[in-house]
N, C-alpha and C positions, 0 to 999 in steps of 0.2 A: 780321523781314522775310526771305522765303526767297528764295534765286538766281532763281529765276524773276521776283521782282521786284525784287530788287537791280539787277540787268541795266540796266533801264530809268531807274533814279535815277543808274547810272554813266554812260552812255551820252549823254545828254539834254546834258552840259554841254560835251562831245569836241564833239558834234554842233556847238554854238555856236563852237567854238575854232575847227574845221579854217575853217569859213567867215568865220572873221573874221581867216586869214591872207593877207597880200595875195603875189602875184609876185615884188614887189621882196624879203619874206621868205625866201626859197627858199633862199637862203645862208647864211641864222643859224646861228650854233653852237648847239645843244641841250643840257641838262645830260647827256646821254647820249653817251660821249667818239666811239664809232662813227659817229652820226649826225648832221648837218647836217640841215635842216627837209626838203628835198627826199630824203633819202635816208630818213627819217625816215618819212615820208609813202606814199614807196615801197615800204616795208619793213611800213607797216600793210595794203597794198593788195596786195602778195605775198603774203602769210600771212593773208588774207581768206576766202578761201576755204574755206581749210581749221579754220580756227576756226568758220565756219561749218557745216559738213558734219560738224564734232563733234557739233553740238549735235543734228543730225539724224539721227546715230551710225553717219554715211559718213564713210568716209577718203575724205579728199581731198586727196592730195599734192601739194604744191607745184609749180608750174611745174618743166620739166626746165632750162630757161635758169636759171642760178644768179641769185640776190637781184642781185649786183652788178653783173652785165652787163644787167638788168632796167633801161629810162629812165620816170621817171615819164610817165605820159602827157599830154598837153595838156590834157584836160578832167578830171584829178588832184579837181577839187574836187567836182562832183557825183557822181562813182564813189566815191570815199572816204566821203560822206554817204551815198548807197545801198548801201555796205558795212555802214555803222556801225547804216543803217536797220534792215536786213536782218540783222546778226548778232543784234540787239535780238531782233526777232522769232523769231526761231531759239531763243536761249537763255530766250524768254517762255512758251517750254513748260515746263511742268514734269513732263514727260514729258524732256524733254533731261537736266534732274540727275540721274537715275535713271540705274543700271544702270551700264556700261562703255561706252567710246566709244574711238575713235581720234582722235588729234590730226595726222594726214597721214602716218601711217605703219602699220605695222603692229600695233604695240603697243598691247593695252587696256590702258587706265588709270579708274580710277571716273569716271563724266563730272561727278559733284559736283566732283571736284579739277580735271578742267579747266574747268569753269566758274568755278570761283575766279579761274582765273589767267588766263580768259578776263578776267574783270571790272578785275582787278592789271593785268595788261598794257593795258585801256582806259584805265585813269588813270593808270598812270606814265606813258605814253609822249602824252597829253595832255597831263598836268601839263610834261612835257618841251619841245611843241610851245609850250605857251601862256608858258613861261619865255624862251623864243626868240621871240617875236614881242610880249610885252607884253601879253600877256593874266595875265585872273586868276579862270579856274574855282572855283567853290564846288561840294561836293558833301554830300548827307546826312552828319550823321556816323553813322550808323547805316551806308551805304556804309562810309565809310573805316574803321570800328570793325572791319567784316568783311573788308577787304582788308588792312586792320594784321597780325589776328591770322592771318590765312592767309600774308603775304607773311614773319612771324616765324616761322613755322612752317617754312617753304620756303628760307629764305634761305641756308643756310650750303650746300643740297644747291644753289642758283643759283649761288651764289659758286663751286662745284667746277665747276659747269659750262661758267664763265663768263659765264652770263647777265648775274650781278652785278658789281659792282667793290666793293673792298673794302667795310668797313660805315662811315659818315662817323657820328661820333659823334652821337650830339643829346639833349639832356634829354629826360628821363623824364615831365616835364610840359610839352613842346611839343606843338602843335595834330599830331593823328594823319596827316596830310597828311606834314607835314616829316619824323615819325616812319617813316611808311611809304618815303618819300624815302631815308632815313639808311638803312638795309636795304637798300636795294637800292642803294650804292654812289653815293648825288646829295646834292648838297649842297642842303640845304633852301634857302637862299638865296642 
């Protein structure tokens, strides 16, 4: 399967999360020690854009108002869905993996590698939302198979940057989910 349609088998099941989180959710702790579901939420709608405008191989920098002084908005759930719509489509070119891209800054990077981490960031930080709210996303494993071996590849340069939090151990024959989880500093369960 190529990124271009990877994209769409990640996406399709966030899409069911965000909408099956209620209000009274907004307070949950997330496996992700920075975020709570509202800040969580926030944080995929700040940095929307510009994952976006990657795929389209525009920089598009993030709001000048920092992430934390940022309130989610009141209609949080259908923006978020035409976020998630709209990043879909964006990286369903395959015109988008090609070449170099910016990811809100000045810096090219191959847009294959941000689209990876395009796709890594869709489902960690799902998996994260749907842990906090009681859900339970399934995704291709053919998905997770390519986010495993990208997010293993990535992970110790995350962990310098802070992205990650340390590595949480996990067997070598757990479901690629949990494994991709372990990497990126969350306890599978």
């Amino acid at each position: 399967m190529s990124g271009d349609q990877l994209i769409k088998h990640a996406t399709a099941p966030v899409i069911d999360v965000v909408r099956g989180i209620t209000p009274d959710q907004l307070g949950a702790a997330t496996p992700c020690a920075q975020f709570d579901v509202r800040k969580l939420l926030n944080h995929l709608l700040y940095w929307g854009p510009s994952l976006e405008g990657a795929a389209r191989k525009e920089s598009v920098p993030p709001p000048t108002v920092p992430e934390s002084e940022v309130d989610l908005p009141a209609d949080w759930q259908p923006k978020l869905v035409a976020h998630l719509e709209t990043l879909t489509a964006s990286w369903s070119d395959p015109a988008a993996w090609e070449g170099t891209t910016h990811m809100g800054g000045p810096t090219e990077m191959p847009a294959a590698l941000v689209g990876g981490m395009v796709v890594g960031e869709v489902i960690v930080h799902a998996t994260d939302l749907a842990r906090a709210t009681g859900q339970n996303p399934e995704w291709d494993d053919e998905v997770l198979a390519y986010v495993y071996k990208d997010v293993e590849a990535g992970a110790q340069q995350g962990r310098d940057m802070g992205v990650y939090g340390p590595e949480v151990p996990v067997p070598a024959d757990a479901p690629l989910l949990d494994r991709i989880l372990g990497l990126t500093g969350r306890e599978p369960r």
